[in-house]
N, C-alpha and C positions, 0 to 999 in steps of 0.2 A: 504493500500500500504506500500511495505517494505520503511523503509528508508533507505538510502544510506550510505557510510561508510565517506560521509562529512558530512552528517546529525548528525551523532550519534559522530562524534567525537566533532562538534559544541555544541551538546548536553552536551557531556563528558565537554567541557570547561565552561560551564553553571554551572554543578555543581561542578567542582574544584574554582573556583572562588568565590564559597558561603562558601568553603572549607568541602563540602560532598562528602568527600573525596575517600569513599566505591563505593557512587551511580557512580560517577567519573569515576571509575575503573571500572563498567559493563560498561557505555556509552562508554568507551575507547577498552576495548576487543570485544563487537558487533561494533566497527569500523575495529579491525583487521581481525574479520573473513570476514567481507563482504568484506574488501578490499581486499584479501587473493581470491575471487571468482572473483572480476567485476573490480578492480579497478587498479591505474595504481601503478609501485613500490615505487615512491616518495610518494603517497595518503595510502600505507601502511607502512612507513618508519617513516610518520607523526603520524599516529597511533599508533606506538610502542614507540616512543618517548613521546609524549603525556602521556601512560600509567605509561613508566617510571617515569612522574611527580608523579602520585598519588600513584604509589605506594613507593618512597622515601617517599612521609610524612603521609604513613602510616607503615613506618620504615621495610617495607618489603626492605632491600637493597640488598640482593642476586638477590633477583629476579628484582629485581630495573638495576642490572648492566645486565642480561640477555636481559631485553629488549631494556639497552644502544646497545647492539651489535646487535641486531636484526634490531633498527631502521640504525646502520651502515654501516649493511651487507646488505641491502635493498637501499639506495643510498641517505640517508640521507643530507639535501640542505647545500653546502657547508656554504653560508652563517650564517649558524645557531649551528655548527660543537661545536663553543665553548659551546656552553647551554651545550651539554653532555655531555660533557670531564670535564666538572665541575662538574656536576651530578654524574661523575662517580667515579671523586676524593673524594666527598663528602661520598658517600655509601664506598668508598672503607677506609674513618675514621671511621666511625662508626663501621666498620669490624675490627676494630686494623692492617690493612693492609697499613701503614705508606708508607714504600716502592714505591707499587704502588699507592697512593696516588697522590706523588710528581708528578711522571710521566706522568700521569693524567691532573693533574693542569699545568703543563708546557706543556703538550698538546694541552690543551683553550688558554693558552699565545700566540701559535706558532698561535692556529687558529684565534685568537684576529686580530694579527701582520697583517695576509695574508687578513682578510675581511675589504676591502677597504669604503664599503657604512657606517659602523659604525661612527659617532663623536667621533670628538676629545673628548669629554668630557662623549663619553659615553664609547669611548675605555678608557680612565682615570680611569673612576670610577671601570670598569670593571677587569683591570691591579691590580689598587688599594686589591680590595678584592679577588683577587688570590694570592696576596703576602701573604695578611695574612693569608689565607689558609698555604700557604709554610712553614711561619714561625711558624704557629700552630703546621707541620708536624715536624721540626725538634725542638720543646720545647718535643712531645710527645715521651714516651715511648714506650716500643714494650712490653708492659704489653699482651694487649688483643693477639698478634699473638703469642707471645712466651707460652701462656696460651693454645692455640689450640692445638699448637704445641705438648705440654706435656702431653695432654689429649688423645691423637690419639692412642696410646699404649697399654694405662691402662687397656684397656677388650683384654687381649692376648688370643689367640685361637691358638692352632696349629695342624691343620690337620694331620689325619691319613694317611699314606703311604699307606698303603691298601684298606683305604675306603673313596672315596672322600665326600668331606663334613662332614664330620665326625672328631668329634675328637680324638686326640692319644692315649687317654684312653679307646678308645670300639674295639670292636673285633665284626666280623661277624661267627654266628652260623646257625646251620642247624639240626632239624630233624625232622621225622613223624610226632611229634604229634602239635609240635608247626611251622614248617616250618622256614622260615627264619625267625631272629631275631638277635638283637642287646643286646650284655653284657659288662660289665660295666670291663676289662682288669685288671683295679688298681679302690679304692677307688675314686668318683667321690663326690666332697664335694659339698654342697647347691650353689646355684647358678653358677655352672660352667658349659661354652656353652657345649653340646654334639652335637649337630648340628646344621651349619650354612651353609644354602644351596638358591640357587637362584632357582628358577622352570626351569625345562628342554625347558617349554612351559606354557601360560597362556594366558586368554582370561576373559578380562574386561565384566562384566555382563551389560546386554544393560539398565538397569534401571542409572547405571552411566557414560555412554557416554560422558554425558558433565561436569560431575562435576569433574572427575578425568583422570588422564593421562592412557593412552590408553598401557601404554609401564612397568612403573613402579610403576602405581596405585594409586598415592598420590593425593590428593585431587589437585585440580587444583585452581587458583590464578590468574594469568595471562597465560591464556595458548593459545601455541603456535599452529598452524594448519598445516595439511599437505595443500599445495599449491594447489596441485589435486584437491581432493574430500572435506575438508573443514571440512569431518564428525569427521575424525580419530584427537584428540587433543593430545597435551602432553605439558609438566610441563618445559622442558627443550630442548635446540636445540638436548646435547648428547642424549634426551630419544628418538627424532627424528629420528636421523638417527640412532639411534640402531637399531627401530622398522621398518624401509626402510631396512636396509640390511639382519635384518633375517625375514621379510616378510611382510610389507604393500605392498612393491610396487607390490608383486603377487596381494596381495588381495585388492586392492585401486578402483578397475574396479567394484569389488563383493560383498559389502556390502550388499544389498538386500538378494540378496542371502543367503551368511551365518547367517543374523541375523534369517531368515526364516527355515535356517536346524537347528540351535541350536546351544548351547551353547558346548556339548559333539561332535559333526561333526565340528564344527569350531575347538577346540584344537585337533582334531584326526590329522587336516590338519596342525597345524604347527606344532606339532610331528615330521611329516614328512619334513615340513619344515627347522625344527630343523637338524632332520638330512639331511638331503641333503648338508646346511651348515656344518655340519662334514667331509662332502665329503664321506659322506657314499656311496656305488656304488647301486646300484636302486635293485640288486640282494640282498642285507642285508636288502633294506630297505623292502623287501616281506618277512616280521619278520614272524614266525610260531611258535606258543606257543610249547616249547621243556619240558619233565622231567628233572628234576635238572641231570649234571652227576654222576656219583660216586667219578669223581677224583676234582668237585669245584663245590660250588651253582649256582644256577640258576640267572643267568645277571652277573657272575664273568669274564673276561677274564682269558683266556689262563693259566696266571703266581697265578689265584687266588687273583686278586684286582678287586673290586668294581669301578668301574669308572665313574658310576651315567648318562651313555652317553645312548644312544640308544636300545644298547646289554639291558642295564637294563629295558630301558622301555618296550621293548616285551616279560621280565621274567613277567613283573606281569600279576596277575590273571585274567582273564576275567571272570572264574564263567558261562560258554557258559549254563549250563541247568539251571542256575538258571532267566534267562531271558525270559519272556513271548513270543509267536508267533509272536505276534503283535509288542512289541519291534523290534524283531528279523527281522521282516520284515519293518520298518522302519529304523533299521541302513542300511538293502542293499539296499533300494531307497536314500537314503542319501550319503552312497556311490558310489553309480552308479555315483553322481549327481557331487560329490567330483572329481571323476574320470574322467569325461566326459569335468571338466572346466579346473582341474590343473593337469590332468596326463602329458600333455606334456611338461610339466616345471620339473614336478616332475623325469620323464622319459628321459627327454633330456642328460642325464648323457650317456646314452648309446644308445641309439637310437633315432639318428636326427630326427628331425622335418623334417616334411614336405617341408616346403618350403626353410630350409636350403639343403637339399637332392637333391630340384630341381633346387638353386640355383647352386648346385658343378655340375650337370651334364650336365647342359645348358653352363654352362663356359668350362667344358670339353669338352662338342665335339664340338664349334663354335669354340675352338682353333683347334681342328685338323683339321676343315673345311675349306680350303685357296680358294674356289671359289666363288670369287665376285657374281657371279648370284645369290648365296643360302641365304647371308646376308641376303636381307628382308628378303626372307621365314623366315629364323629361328628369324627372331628379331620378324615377325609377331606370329612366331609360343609362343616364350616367352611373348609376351603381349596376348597375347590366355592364356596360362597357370596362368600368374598372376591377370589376370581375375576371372579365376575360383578359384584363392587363395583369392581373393577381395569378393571373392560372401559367400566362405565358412565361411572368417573370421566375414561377417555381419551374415549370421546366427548363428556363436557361441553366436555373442553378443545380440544379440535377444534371443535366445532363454537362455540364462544367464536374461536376466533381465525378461524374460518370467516366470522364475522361482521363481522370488524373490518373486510373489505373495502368492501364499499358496502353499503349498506342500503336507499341510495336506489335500486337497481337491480333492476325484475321478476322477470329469474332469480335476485339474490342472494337477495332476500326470500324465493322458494320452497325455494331452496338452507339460506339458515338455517333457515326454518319447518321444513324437514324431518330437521335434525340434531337441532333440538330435541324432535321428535315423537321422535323415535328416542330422546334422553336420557328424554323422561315416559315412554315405554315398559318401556324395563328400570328405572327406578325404580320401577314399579309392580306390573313382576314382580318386583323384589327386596322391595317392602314385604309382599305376599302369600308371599312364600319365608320371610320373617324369620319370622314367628309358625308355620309347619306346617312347616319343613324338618326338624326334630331329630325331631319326634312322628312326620312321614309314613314316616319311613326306620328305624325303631324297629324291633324283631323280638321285643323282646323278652315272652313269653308272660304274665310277671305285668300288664304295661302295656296289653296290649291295649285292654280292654273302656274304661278310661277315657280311652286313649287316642283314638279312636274318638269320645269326645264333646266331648274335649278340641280337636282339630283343628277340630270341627266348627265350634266356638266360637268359635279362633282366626281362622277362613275368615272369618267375621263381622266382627271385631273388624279384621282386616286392611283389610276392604271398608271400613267404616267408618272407620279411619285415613286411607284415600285417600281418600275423600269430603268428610273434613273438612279434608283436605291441599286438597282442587282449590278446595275452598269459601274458604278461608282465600287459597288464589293469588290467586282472581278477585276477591278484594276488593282484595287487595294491587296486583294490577292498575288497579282504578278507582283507588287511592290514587295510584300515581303518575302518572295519567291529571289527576288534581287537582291534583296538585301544580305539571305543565307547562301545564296550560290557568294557573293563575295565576302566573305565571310572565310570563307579556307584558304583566301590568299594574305588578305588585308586586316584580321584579327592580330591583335599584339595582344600576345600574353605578360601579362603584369607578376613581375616577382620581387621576392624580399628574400633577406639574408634573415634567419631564423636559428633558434638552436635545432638542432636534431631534436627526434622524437626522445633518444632514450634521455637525452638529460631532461627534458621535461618532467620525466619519472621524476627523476634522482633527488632526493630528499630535500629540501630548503634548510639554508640556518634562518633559525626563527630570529636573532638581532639583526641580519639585514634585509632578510626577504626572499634572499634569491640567490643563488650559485653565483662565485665571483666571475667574471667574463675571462680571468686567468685559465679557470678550469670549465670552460664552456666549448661545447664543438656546433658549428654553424655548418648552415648550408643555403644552397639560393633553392627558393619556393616559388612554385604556380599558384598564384592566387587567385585573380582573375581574368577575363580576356574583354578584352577593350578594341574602341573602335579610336583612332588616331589620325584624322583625315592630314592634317601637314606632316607626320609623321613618316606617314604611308608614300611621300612624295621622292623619299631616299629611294636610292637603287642600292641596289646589293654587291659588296666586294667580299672573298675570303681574305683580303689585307685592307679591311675597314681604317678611313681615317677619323674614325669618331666612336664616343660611347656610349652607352645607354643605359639608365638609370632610373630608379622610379623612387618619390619623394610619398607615400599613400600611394593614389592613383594620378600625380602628377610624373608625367615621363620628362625627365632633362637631358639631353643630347650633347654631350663636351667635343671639343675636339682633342684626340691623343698628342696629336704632333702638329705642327705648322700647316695650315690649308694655304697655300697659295692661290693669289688671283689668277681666277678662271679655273680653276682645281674643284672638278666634280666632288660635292659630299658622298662619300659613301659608307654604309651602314649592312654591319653584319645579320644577314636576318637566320643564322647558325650555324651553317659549315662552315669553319673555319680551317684555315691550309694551317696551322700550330698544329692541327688534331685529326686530320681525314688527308687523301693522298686526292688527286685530280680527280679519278674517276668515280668516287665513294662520294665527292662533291656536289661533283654534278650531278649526279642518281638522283640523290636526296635532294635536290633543288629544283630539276625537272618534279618528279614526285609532289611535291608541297606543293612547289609554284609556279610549274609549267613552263620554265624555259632554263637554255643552256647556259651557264654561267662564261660568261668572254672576259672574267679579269685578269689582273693582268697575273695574279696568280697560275690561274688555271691556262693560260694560256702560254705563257712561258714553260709550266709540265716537267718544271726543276725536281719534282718530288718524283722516287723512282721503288721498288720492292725493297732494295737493300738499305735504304735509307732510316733511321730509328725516328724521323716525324712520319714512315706512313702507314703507321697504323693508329689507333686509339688506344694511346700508353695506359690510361687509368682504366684498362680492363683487360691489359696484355700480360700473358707467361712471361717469364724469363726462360732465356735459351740457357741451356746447362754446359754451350759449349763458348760461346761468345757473347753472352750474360745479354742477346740483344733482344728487344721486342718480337712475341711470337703470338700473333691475335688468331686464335683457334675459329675458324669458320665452319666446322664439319665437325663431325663424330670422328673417329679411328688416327689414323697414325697422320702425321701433320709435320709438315718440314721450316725450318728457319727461313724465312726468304730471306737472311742474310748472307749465314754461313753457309746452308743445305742440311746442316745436321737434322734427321731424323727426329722426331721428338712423339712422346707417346702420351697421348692430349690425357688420357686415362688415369695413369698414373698421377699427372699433376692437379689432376680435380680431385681425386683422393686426400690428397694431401692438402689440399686446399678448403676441403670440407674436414677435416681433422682440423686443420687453425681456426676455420671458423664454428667450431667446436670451442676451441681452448676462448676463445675470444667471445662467445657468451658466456662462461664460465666465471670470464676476470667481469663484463659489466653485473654480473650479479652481486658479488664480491664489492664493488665500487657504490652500487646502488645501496648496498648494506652498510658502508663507508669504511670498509675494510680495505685499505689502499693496499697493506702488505700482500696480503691473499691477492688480491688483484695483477700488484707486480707478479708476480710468482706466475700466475695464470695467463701473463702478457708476454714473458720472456721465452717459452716455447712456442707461444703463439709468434712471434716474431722470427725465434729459426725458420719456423716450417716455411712461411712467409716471405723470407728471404732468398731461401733458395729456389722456391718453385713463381714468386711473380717478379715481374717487373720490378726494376726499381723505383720507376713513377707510377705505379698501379694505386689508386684510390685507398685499398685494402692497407697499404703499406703508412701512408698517410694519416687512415684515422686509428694505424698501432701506436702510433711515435705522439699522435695526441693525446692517445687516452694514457700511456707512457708520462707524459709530461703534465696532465691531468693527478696524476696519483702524485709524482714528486710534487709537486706544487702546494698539496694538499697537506701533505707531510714539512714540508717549511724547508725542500730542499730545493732551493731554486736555481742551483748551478742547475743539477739533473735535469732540472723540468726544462730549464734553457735549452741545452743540446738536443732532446729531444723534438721539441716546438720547434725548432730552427730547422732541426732536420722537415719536415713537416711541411711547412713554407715553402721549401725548396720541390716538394711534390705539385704542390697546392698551386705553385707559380709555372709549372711545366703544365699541369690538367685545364686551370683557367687562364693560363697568362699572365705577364706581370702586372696589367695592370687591370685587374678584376678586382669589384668590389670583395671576393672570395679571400683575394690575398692580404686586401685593407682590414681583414679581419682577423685574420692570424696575426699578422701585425701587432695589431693592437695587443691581443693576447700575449707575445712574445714582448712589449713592450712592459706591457705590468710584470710579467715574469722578472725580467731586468731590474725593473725600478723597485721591486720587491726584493730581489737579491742584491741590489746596492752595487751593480753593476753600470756603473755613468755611460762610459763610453760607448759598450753596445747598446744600451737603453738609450740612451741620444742619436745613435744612425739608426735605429729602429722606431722611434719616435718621426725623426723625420720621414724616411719611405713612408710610414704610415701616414702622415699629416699628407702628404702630397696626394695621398690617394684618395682619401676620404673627402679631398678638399674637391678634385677630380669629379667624384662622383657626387657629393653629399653639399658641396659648397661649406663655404669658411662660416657659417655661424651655424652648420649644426652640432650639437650637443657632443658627438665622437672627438670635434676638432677642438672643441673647448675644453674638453675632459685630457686629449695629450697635450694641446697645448701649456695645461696649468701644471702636468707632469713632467713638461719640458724647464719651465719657469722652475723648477721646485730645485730642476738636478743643477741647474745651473747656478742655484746660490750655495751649491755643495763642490 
């Protein structure tokens, strides 16, 4: 049986009290959601306020004052008013936010004053320790705000006049061979944005539903519910109501639904979403893939600017033949399906609804009507008609959740095809009812004769309503038939640097909250998939001179190295020649995205069998005769393309399932906080390891982390150095040097350093780290503040 959101908050106080302080904060968010479904507004006021507690001393204070306001704006018991107006001054010092600090604190004062049941001597003591709050605020400097303050500038960007999102040094190009594309106007030096764009549209991938915001992708913490449905979560009240205004509250009813049509039909629909909010007219939004003109590229307005709206999203490619029957015939059941729940939201721009149509005519002609005898009739006649509006509306909704079961399944498809046939039917006997039900059922002897030609007319007028209803559907339909056919080329998948799953597990210290980032292993994650219309303007190189990065679900685009003027952008969309040979390239790039790759990588064809870049080292054997890369394609006996030696693939999987044998052994041992056991359990695991993979194999990489995970842990941080370093040097061969992957280790090997009192290599590892992070993360976020005051520290040592 579930428990209640009194339970679980009982719970939450259980373990804030022991001061488990992490566990706290689940028991306290499973109080908001339930309370958020069943409970009343004070029982979730208390819930949010509650969390507020755990999450101030786990020095989360932003989000600490977010749920001050939440528990506020929910009706929080006056009685209690001071706890969080103290709470809030307090998070709001920690923030360098002096100012409102004060304000805060004299707001527990006022609320002290006005709560009559408090003692004398509890209101004293309570008086007492807000003064000195007060007087703390005014000894304090405005160091940390005037420090925010001057940070907020420092990465200046100045958009393109021409090409939104874009920066003022690219120009948009066009011709046959390469199609559209982005060049470089002036000199664009290392590190400077070229594009800074939010997604036109984006839909959170259903594997992280609960762990990240639904609206802006960031990992979730205390996260907030929609009130409705309970499913849809987000990070912030504003990511809230951003995601209400340009489209939960359509889609809040249809969850089943959409998670059932997919990932590519769900952003087809807020594409469209999207634009509607534009105030696109429902006539633009029946986008039709056009050839570029002669006198501007294809998605430019009028004057020749890019404006990254709508117009662009129906320039890109769909690639219509290069998509299977089967495909093909799944986007139009998906669209039928699309069509059938939100066309008339989507639609209502231009053509009422239904029951607002029967609304204007029913009040039109009961005013021209002034004979008291006909009243009933037409009121009976109006609750008749909103009857059959009552009946239609329950089979939409039925047959919506009818659907959310499979779709992929024979009978479901006929099963939904046929509730839907059933909802166009009585909608179109109520469109034809709406205009002749008051005239047909009339009696009255002065009305006749024009009544009579009046119906006639109406019959017409109805006919033609629906005709341009099914006409306006069927377009609507092709539109999001377009929008999922491009969709497999011009989707960007959004990712983040994350811990792994197993440290997730792995036990928290209750005084900080959370595993030091010393002993954390990270990886990049698929969050969600996004539509990027300037984004999608890059062409594709496997020697990209730019990189890509995502802030939430903002994408930033740096450049690596110097773009010179006239020097095409170019942008990796994932084969990379560091990691795949020519022809492994192009495969996977025809495949994905329908054409042959001509850079000047692949076209040069420098990369050759014997070479140690052509294969994919972080999944490659080690050769036992010339220690070279041996990437196992087939079952049975498999030869070096280096040397020729023989190699017997059999054997080294054996042995490779033996290590990763010993190697869940030692995370159980580590999860337990057993480091000794652990080493022990890491150290055969590392023989085996060594002689049957690769030296750059992934496997090898996260041995020498969780190796330097345990020393770390145990306070030996030479050990844990060598090890993390060795690690790096994997981690920069698999992703590159300059991958956010290796900005991460970094940092890790940086605290190792600065922990072991190691200056000098904590100082060049401070640096590559700061360069990367700056690279990808820009110089005021949080990472580059946190080495940089690390850098300041060693330098007055």
């Amino acid at each position: 049986m579930s428990k209640t959101a009194l339970e679980w908050r009982q719970m939450g106080n259980m373990f804030f009290k022991q001061r488990y302080y992490p566990k706290a904060l689940d028991c306290y968010t499973e109080s908001v959601l339930m309370a958020s479904r069943t409970s009343s507004m004070e029982d979730l006021s208390l819930a949010y306020a509650n969390r507020s507690a755990a999450l101030f001393y786990l020095n989360e204070f932003k989000i600490c004052l977010q749920d001050i306001e939440m528990a506020l704006d929910h009706g929080y018991p006056n009685d209690m008013l001071y706890k969080l107006y103290q709470r809030k001054g307090l998070c709001l010092m920690n923030l360098g936010l002096v100012q409102d600090a004060v304000l805060a604190f004299q707001d527990a004062m006022d609320a002290i004053k006005e709560h009559s049941a408090l003692s004398q001597q509890k209101r004293s003591c309570l008086e007492k320790e807000l003064q000195k709050h007060l007087q703390s605020c005014k000894q304090r400097n405005l160091v940390g705000s005037d420090k925010e303050n001057s940070m907020k500038n420092k990465d200046q960007f100045v958009e393109s006049e021409l090409i939104a999102n874009a920066s003022q040094g690219v120009c948009l190009k066009y011709d046959e061979t390469k199609g559209r594309h982005l060049v470089a106007k002036s000199d664009i030096s290392a590190g400077s944005v070229v594009i800074q764009e939010l997604p036109y549209a984006s839909v959170l991938l259903a594997d992280h539903n609960q762990s990240h915001c639904h609206f802006c992708h960031r990992q979730l913490v205390a996260p907030i519910p929609c009130a409705k449905c309970v499913w849809a979560l987000y990070c912030s009240k504003p990511c809230l109501q951003s995601a209400r205004e340009e489209h939960h509250l359509i889609e809040c009813p249809h969850r089943k639904l959409l998670l059932q049509l997919g990932t590519f039909a769900w952003l087809s629909l807020r594409l469209l979403l999207h634009a509607k909010k534009e105030k696109t007219d429902s006539e633009t939004m029946m986008c039709e893939l056009k050839e570029p003109s002669e006198l501007r590229v294809a998605g430019c307005e009028p004057d020749g600017s890019y404006k990254a709206g709508y117009n662009a999203v129906c320039s890109l490619m769909p690639h219509t033949s290069n998509h299977t029957q089967q495909e093909l015939d799944s986007y139009q059941q998906k669209a039928e399906c699309l069509a059938r729940c939100f066309g008339h939201h989507l639609l209502s721009q231009d053509v009422k609804s239904s029951k607002e149509m029967l609304a204007q005519d029913i009040n039109s002609k009961l005013s021209n009507l002034a004979v008291d005898s006909q009243t009933d009739s037409h009121t009976d006649n109006a609750k008749a008609i909103d009857s059959v509006n009552s009946k239609c509306d329950a089979t939409c909704d039925e047959a919506t959740q009818d659907s959310a079961t499979d779709i992929t399944d024979g009978s479901q498809k006929d099963s939904l095809n046929k509730a839907f046939d059933s909802v166009d039917r009585q909608i179109s006997i109520r469109s034809l009812n709406e205009t002749t039900h008051v005239d047909k059922n009339t009696d009255h002897s002065t009305l006749a004769a024009e009544s009579q030609n009046e119906n006639q007319a109406n019959s017409d007028k109805a006919f033609d309503s629906i005709d341009q209803k099914n006409s306006k559907t069927s377009k609507l339909i092709d539109t999001f038939i377009l929008h999922m056919k491009q969709m497999k080329c011009n989707a960007h998948a959004i990712t983040a640097v994350e811990p792994v799953q197993e440290d997730k597990n792995v036990s928290y210290d209750n005084s900080r909250g959370r595993l030091s980032e010393m002993v954390m292993t990270t990886e990049q994650v698929r969050l969600a998939t996004a539509v990027y219309p300037t984004a999608s303007l890059m062409n594709h190189s496997c020697v990209p001179n730019v990189i890509a990065s995502f802030h939430g679900r903002q994408l930033v685009v740096k450049a690596i190295r110097t773009i010179k003027a006239g020097e095409e952008i170019l942008h990796c969309y994932g084969p990379h020649a560091k990691h795949m040979d020519t022809a492994t390239r192009r495969q996977a790039l025809q495949e994905q995205y329908f054409f042959t790759c001509n850079c000047t990588a692949c076209e040069s064809n420098t990369d050759d069998s014997t070479s140690d870049e052509a294969c994919d080292w972080s999944k490659a054997y080690r050769c036992p005769n010339c220690e070279g890369p041996v990437q196992v394609l087939g079952i049975g006996q498999q030869k070096c393309g280096k040397c020729g030696e023989d190699i017997n693939d059999q054997v080294l999987k054996q042995q490779e399932v033996k290590a990763t044998r010993l190697f869940s052994q030692a995370l159980e041992f580590l999860h337990g906080s057993d480091f000794e056991g652990c080493i022990s359990a890491l150290r055969p695991c590392y023989e085996i390891r060594t002689k049957v993979l690769y030296k750059y194999h992934k496997d090898m990489a996260e041995t020498q982390d969780c190796m330097a995970r345990c020393y770390a842990s145990l306070g030996k941080f030479s050990e844990a150095g060598d090890h993390l370093a060795s690690s790096v040097v994997i981690i920069e061969k698999i992703f590159g040097e300059d991958s956010i992957e290796v900005a991460h280790e970094l940092h890790k090997l940086a605290q190792i350093y600065f922990n072991g009192k190691e200056v000098e290599k904590a100082r060049d590892v401070i640096d590559k780290a700061l360069r990367l992070f700056t690279l990808h993360y820009g110089s005021t976020h949080e990472l580059v503040e946190e080495l940089s005051q690390m850098k300041h520290c060693l330098m007055e040592l």
